[in-house]
N, C-alpha and C positions, 0 to 999 in steps of 0.2 A: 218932283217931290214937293208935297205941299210944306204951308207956314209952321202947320203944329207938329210935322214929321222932324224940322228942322229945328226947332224950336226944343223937342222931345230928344234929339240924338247930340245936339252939341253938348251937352253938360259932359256926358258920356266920352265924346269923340275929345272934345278938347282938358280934359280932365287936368291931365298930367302938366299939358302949356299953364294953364291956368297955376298950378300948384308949381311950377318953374318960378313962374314970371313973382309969384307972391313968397319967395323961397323955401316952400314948404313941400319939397322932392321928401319920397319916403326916402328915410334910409335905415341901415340895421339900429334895430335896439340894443343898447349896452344897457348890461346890467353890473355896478359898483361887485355886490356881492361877488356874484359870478367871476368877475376878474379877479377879486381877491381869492376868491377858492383854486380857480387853476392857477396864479400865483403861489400861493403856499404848495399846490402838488407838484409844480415846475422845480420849486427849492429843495424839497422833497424827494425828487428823481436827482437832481444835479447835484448835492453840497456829496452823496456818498462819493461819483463820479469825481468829483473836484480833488475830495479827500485822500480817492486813491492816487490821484498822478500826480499832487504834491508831496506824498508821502511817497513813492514809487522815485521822486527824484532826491529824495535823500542819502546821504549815506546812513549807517548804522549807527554811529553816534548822534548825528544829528536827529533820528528819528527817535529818540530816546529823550534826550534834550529841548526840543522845540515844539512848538504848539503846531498843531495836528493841521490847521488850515491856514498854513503860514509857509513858504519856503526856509531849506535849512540854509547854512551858510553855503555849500556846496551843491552845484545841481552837476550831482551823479545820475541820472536818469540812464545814460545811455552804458555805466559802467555797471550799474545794476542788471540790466539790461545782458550785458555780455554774462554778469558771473552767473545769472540763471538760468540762460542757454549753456553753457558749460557744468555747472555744477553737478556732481556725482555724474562724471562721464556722462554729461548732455543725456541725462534721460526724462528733463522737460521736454526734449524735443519727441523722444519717445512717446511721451504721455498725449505730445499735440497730435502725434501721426496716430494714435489709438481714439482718439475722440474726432478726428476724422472720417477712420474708417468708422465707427459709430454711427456717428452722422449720417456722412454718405451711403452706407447701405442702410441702416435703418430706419433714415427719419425719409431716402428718398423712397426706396419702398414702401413704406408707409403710406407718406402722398402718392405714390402709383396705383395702391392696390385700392386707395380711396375716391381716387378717379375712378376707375374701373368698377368698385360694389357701386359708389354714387351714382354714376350714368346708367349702372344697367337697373340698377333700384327704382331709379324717377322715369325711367321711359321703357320698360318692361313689365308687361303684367306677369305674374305666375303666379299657381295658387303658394297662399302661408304669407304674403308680401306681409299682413300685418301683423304676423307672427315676428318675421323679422326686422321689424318696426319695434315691436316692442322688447327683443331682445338687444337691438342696437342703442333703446333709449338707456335701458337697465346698464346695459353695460357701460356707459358714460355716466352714469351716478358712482360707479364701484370706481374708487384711488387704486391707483397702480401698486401703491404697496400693499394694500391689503394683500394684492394677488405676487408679491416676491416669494414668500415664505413658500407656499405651495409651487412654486413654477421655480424656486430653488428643489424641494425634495422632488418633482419631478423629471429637471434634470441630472440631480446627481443622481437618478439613478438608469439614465441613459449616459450617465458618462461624460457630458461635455462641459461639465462645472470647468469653472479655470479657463474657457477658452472666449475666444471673440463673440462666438454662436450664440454662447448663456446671454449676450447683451445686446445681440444682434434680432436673434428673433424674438423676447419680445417687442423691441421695439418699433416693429411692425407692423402690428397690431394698435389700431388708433382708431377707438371708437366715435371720438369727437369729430376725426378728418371725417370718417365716413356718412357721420348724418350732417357733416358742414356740407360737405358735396353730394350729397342725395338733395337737399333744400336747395344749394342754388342752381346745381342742374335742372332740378325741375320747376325753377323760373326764366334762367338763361338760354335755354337751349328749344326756340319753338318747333313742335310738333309738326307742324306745315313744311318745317325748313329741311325736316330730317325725312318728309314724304317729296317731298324735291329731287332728295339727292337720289333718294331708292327711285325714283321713277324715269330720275338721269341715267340710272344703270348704275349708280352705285353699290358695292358690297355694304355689309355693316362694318367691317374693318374700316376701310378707306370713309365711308362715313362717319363714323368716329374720330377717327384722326385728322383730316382733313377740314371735315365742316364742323363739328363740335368741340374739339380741340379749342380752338383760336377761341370760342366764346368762354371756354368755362376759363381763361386764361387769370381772372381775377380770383377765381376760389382755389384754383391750384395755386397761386402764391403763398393765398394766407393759410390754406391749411400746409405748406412745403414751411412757413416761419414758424409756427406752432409745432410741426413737428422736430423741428430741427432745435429749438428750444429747449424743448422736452426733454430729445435725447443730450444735447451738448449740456443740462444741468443736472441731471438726472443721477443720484446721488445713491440712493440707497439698493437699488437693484445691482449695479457692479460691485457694492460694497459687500455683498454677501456670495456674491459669485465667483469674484474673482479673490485668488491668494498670491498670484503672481504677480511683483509691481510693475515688471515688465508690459502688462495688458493692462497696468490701471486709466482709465480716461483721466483730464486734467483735473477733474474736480476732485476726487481720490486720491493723486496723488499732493495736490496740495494740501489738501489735509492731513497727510501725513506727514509732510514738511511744516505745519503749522504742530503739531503735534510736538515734534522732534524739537520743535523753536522754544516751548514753553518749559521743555525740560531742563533742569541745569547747565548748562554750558550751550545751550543750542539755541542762545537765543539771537546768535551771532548771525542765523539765516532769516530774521525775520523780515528784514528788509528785501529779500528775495520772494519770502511768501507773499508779499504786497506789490511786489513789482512782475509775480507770476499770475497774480490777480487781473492785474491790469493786462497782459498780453491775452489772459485767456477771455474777456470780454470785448476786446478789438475786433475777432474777425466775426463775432454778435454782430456788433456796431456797421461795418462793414456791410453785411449781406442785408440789413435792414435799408441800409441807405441802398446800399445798388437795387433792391429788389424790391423798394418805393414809386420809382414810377414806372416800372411793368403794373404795379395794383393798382396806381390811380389812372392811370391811359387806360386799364382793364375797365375800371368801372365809371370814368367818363362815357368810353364809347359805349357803355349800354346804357346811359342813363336817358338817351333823345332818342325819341318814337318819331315815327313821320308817317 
């Protein structure tokens, strides 16, 4: 290697020594603003959260009595606790096992059937695909309540108003899962990988499930936490479906325990509606944390090429 080879690559080669040695290593830039804005949206998520589980360990007097982000003199938390699982013949527990099954069939189907239109959408041609392209974008513009009113008069006149069904099947239907997972399918999932398997003798079955499965792993999370979201908050479509409180999910029926608090004599549950609050956003809290690092291990391992 000649003088001027040498001469022309060390600036280059030794770069970083040099910026070592003189202590000027990059490192991230902090921005003042920036920290104060997700500061303030940090306080902003946390002082509601705060508010409930100090108010949640109140009793009834004290929560009337005492300043709202303060403990009362008594930490009832876990009596409140008792008297909401029991009250009106434990049919909070009721209301948890109904927003379960909610969930569970709704919000997992949903992500099922979103797996399945997403994959066959990004790695199948057939003719209309942009047809269905642009029905699927429409459809995630149009709110969900828009479409109650009618998808109420068209079950009650099949009959199944009042039952699990009316809130089960729409929630199904999840235009957002389905073009979230048609777009990372068809970045996650390479074309070579899936001519691999078929020339291994793979079926498409087992090629789906086996080799492309494991990759879309990070978009079936977030679209399974959006859906689950959705349906576990999802307020005004059981609200007009159901009449029975036996089937109401928890968000329904708390409100009508808040309801019942504001009326003369009933304000004696209030401390129950704030403490049924707080149970019913735990097992939220819950599936977000467990279901945190399947999404970031998902999207580490694809994030390095070799």
């Amino acid at each position: 290697m000649t003088t001027t080879s040498l001469i022309t690559l060390t600036p280059n080669a030794t770069r970083g020594q040099h910026r070592a040695r003189l202590g000027t290593v990059d490192r991230p830039r902090r921005s003042l603003l920036l920290t104060v804005l997700t500061g303030i949206v940090l306080v902003y998520s946390l002082v509601p959260l705060v508010w409930l589980f100090i108010n949640s360990s109140k009793t009834q007097g004290d929560l009337l009595s005492t300043f709202g982000l303060w403990f009362g003199g008594d930490f009832a938390l876990f009596d409140n606790i008792s008297r909401t699982l029991t009250y009106d013949d434990g049919i909070f527990l009721r209301w948890f096992a109904n927003t379960l099954l909610y969930v569970g069939a709704g919000a997992g189907g949903a992500t099922l059937l979103s797996i399945l239109g997403g994959y066959a959408l990004a790695k199948f041609a057939f003719p209309g695909k942009k047809v269905v392209f642009a029905v699927i974008i429409g459809a995630v513009a149009v709110p969900g309540t828009a479409l109650a009113v009618p998808t109420f008069l068209m079950f009650s006149e099949m009959g199944i108003t009042n039952t699990p069904w009316s809130v089960i099947i729409p929630s199904l239907i999840s235009p957002f899962g389905l073009y979230l997972m048609w777009t990372f399918a068809s970045e996650a999932i390479p074309t070579d990988l899936m001519e691999a398997a078929r020339i291994d003798g793979a079926g498409e079955l087992r090629t789906f499930w086996q080799v492309c499965m494991p990759l879309l792993a990070p978009g079936t999370i977030t679209v399974l936490l959006f859906t689950m979201v959705a349906t576990w908050n999802n307020y005004f479509l059981p609200l007009i479906m159901l009449r029975d409180a036996d089937w109401y999910p928890l968000i329904i029926g708390l409100n009508q325990w808040n309801s019942q608090a504001a009326t003369a004599g009933g304000e004696a549950i209030f401390n129950l509606v704030i403490t049924g609050s707080l149970l019913t956003i735990v097992p939220l809290i819950v599936a977000f944390l467990f279901m945190q690092r399947y999404w970031q291990s998902g999207l580490a391992a694809g994030s390095v090429k070799e």
